[in-house]
C-alpha positions in Angstrom: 8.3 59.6 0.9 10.1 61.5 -2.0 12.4 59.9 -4.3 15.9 60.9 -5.0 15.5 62.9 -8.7 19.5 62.2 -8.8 19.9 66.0 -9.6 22.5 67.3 -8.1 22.7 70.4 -6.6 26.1 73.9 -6.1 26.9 73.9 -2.5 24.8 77.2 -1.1 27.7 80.1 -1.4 26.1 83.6 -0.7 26.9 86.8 1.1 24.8 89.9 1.6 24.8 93.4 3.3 22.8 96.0 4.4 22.4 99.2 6.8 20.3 101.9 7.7 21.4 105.2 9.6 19.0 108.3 9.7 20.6 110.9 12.0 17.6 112.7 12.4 15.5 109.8 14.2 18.5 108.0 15.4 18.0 104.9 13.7 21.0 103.2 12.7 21.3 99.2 12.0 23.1 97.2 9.2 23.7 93.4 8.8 26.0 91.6 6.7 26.4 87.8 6.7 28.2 85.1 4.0 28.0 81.8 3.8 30.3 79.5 1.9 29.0 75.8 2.6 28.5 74.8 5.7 30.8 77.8 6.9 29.0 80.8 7.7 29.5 84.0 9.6 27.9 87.6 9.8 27.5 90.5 12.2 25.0 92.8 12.5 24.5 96.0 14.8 21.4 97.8 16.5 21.1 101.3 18.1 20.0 100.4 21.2 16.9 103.1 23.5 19.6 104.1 25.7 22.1 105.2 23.3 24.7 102.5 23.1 25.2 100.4 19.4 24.5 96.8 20.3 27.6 94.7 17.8 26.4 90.4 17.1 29.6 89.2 15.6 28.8 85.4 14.8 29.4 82.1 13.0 27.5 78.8 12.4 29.3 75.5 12.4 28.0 71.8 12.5 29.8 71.1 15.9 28.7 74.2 18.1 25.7 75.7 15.8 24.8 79.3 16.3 27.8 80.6 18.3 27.2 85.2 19.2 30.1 87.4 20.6 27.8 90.3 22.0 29.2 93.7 22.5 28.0 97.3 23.2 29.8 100.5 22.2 28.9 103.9 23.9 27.7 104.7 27.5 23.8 103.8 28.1 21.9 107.4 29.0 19.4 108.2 30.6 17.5 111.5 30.4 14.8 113.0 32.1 11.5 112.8 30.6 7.9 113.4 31.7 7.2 110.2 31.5 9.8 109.2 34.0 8.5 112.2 36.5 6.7 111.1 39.4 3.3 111.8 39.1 1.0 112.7 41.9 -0.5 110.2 44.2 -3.7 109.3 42.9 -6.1 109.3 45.5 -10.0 107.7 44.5 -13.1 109.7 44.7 -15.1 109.7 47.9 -17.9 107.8 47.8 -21.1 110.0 48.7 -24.2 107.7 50.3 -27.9 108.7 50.7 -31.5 108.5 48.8 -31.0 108.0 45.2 -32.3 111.3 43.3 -35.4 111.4 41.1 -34.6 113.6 38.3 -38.5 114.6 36.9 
């Protein structure tokens, strides 16, 4: 068990943000967040596969912890690929039965 050094500590107070948005791959994502004491809220957003941006507004308290409003902007697409063709029914090879062949 630790002893109380009787230092005494600021109250954590920070806030931060970031993003990231490369047209050319499609990426695009930031996150920002401050916290003042035991109050703390943030958002952050992620380009989602289908082409919608996924929005986390949030906040932290002591009563309900971790609390998200999710939300989605854009319509969710779809397109044609070759992996989503339908590939040809795979069909196994036919098993062949006889001697077994001497190879001399």
């Amino acid at each position: 068990m630790e002893e109380d050094s009787g230092k005494e500590y600021a109250p954590p107070k920070y806030e931060f943000q970031y993003g990231v948005k490369d047209g050319y791959s499609g990426v695009d994502f930031a996150h920002g967040e401050s916290r003042d004491e035991d109050e703390t809220r943030g958002s952050y957003t992620v380009q989602l596969p289908d082409g919608r941006l996924q929005r986390v507004t949030y906040y932290v308290d002591s009563d309900d912890g971790y609390v998200a409003d999710v939300t989605h902007e854009g319509e969710a697409q779809f397109p044609e690929s070759e992996e989503s063709r339908e590939a040809t029914v795979y069909a196994p090879p036919r098993p062949s039965y006889g001697y077994p062949q001497l190879w001399f």
